[in-house]
Every structure is written in structure tokens, then in C-alpha cells.
N, C-alpha and C positions, 0 to 999 in steps of 0.2 A: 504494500500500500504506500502511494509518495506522500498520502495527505492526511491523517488523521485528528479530528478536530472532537473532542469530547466535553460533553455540558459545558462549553465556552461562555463566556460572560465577558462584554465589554462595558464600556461606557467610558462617557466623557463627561467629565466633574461630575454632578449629580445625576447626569439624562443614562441610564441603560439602554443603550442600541440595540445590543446582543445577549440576548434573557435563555441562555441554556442551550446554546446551537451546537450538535452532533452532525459529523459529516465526515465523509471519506471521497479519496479522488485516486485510484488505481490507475497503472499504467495503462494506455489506450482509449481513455475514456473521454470523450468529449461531453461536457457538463454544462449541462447552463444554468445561471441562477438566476432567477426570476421572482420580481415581487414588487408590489406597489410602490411607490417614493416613499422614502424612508423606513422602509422595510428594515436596512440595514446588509444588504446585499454590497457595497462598497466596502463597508467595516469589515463585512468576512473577508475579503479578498483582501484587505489590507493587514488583516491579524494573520492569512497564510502565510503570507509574505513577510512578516516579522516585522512591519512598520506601525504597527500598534501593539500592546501587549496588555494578554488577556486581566480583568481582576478575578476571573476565577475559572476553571476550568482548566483543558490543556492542548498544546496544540505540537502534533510533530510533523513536521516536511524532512524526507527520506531520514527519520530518526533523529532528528535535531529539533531542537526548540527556534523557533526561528524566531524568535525578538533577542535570541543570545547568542544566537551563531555569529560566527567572523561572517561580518558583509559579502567579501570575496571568495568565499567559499559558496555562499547560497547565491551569487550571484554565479556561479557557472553552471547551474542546474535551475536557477527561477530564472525568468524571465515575465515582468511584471511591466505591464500598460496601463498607469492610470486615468482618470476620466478625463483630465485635464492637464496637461504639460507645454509647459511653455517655453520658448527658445530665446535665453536669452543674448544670447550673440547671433551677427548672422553666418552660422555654419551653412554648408553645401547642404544637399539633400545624402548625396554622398558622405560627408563627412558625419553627417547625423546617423547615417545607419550603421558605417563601419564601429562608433562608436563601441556599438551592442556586440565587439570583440573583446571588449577592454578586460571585463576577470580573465580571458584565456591564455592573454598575453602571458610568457614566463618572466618576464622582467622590464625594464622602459624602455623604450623606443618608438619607433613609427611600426605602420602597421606591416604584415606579414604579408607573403603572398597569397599565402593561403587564407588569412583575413579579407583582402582584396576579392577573393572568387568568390568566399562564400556573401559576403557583402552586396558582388553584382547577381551571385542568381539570390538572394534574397530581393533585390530593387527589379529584377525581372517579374518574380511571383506577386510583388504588388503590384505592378506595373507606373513602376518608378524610374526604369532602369534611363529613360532619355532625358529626366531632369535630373540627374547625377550633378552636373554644374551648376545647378540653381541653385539660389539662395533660399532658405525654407521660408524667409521673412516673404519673400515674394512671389511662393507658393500660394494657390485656394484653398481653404481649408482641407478641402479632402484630401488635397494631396498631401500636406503636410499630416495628414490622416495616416496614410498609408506608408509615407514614409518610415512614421514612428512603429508602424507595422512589422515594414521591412527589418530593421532597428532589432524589434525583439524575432525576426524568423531570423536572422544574423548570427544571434545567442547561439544557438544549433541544443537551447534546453532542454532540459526533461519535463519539466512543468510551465507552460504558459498559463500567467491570470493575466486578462484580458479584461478591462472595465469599460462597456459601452462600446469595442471598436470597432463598431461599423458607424456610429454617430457621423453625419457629414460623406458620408459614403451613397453614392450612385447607386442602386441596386446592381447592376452587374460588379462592380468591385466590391458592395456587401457578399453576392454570391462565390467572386472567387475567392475573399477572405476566408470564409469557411471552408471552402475546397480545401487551403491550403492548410486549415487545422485540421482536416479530417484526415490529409495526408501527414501530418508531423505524428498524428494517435497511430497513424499506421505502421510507421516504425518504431511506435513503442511510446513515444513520448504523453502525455495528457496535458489537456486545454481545461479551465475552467473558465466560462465567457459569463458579464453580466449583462445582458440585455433588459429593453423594451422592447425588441423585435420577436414577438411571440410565435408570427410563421417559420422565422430562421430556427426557433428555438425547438420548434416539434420537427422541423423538416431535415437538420441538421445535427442537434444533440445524440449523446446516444442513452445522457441518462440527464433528468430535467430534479433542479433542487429549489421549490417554491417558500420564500421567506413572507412574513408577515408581521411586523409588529415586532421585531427582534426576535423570532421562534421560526422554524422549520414546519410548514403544515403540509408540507409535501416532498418526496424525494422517491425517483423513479424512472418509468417509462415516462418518457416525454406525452405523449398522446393522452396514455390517463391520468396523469399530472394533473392537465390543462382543465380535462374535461373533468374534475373532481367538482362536487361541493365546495370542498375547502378555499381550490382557489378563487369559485364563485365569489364566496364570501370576500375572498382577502381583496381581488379587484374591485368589487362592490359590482359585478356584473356576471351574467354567464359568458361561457364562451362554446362555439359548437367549430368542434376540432373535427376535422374529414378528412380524405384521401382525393388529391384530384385527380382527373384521366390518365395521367403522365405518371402516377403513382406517388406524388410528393403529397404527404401532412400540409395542410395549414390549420391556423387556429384562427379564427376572427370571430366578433363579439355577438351572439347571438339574436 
């Protein structure tokens, strides 16, 4: 298991986000987490990630406590995409993805050749590879989307958390995003994605974890996830999940 998370418990100063969250993310497994605003679905991926730290409960990534791990160690097995990152120099588009070599490096210097390849067929898979010489500042958002994509497919991780990263995304480059996590699970690695995209979420997860109110009231098949009571309640709507002729899941609101 890369991820095990047991009766977790966060909060900030007095507010509890995270009121007793159990979760596991095995290798191969494309996960999405899903759940209304302020669910607390950000705070999970951020306590995986060892950038918040639990007040109670516990949490291990491949057997480390990761709010105490050496940075540089979870950093060549995470690879983490927050909801919002901002640039504050103007680096390349290029220079922004190779970055996502930097724990692999053995020591300082400029980047490797091998840094270099996996860098461009990462800016390929996003479809970034012809604005390499661009500056990110004067990038569209999407693309500076996708470069930070590129960025973490670069990593070459075991564990991707992904917060929101199709937001600003075209539907055909939301679509290849996911291709290209369902291929990183296929060589073994795991994705955990947080969306609002609840057709990506049933069409493309391979296991769906529904939050509500800081608690877990679903975790599963993507499909009956959706269509649950539970998360009736937690979106304050139904939703009628289907198969269309093409054989894809969608979920839309009943």
C-alpha cells in the first residue's frame, strides 16, 4: 500500500476540516476525490503529502510519516500539484518542467541529459513540447496548466496528488491528462486526483473517494459512489450516472 491514512484528524486553529478520515491509495490505482466545497478534499491531499500535519490520527506514504520525512526523499516518489501555484520569476515553460528533476539530481549542477529527454517527452504528453521557449508569465492559463503538469509527469513518481488539474483545461487536454495518468497507474505508479469534474471522475477513476463535511461517506466503484444516497445528500442533489453508446460512464445531475 503507498498510502495509508487512519482516523486522521486535521484542523486549523479551532475549525476541524478533517473529523476521522481512513483511506488507502495502492499501486495502480487511479483515485479521485470528490466532494462538495469545503468538504476538505485539498487538506487530504495536503496531509499525504506531509504539508500539513495530522492532530490526530496517522498517516504513512511508502512507510514514512510524511510531515517528518526528509523533503528530498518524499520528493522522489511524490509528486504533488496544488490548486494554485504561482510563478514567481519569468522561467521558460521549459525551465518550469525540467525543474520536476531537481530531488533526482545526485548532487548540483545543470540538468542531465537524461533530465533533458524525460523533461521533453513529458512537455510532448501535455502538449507543451512547442512552447518550451516561452515564458510561463506569457502563457494562457491553460497552458501554464499543463505545463505545471508536464512538471510533475517529469518527477517519473510513484505517487501523483493532483489538486483540481484539469481546472482551465480545454476538454480535449482534460481528456489527455487522464490518459496520461491512467498510463503512469499502468506501470505501476498511483494518481490521486481532486476534482469537480464528476464525468472524468466515473469515466476515468478506477476507485472514487467521496468526502463531506471532513468525513469519508463514500469510497469505491466510481459508478456507485456517485449514484449513492450518501452523495445525494453531501451535493444536496441526485445524480443519474449511465453508460453512453461509446461505452464511457458519465454522471450529470438528475
Amino acid at each position: 500500500m503507498l498510502v495509508s491514512a487512519e482516523d486522521v484528524r486535521v484542523g486549523y486553529g479551532p475549525h476541524e476540516v478533517l473529523r476521522g478520515v481512513s483511506a488507502t491509495i495502492a499501486a495502480g490505482e487511479l483515485v479521485a476525490i470528490v466532494g462538495p466545497n469545503g468538504a476538505g478534499k485539498t487538506t487530504l491531499l495536503r496531509a499525504i503529502a506531509g504539508l500539513v500535519t495530522p492532530t490526530a490520527g496517522r498517516i504513512r506514504c511508502f512507510d514514512l510519516d510524511p510531515a517528518r520525512a526528509p523533503r528530498r526523499d518524499l520528493a522522489r516518489r511524490l509528486a504533488y500539484l496544488p490548486q494554485r501555484y504561482d510563478v514567481a520569476f519569468p522561467f521558460t515553460v521549459g525551465e518550469i518542467v525540467v525543474m520536476g528533476r531537481y530531488a533526482r539530481r545526485r548532487g548540483p549542477g545543470l540538468e542531465t541529459a537524461e533530465d533533458l529527454v524525460a523533461a521533453r517527452a513529458a512537455m510532448a504528453r501535455c502538449d507543451v513540447a512547442a512552447l518550451e521557449d516561452r515564458r510561463v508569465d506569457a502563457s494562457s492559463g491553460g497552458e501554464q496548466r499543463r505545463a505545471l503538469l508536464a512538471q510533475a509527469l517529469c518527477q517519473e513518481a510513484e505517487l501523483l496528488l493532483l489538486d483540481e488539474p484539469t481546472a482551465a483545461l480545454d476538454p480535449a487536454h482534460a481528456r489527455a491528462l487522464f490518459t496520461a495518468l491512467g498510463a503512469e497507474c499502468a506501470r505501476g505508479a498511483a494518481a490521486a486526483v481532486v476534482t469537480h469534474d464528476l464525468n472524468a471522475a466515473v469515466r476515468y477513476a478506477t476507485r472514487l473517494i467521496a468526502l463531506a463535511d471532513g468525513a469519508v461517506v463514500g469510497d469505491g466503484a466510481p459508478a456507485e459512489i456517485l449514484a449513492s444516497a450518501a452523495v445525494a445528500r453531501a451535493f444536496e442533489l441526485e445524480l443519474h450516472v449511465g453508460v453512453l453508446p461509446s461505452g464511457a460512464w458519465f454522471a450529470v445531475p438528475a
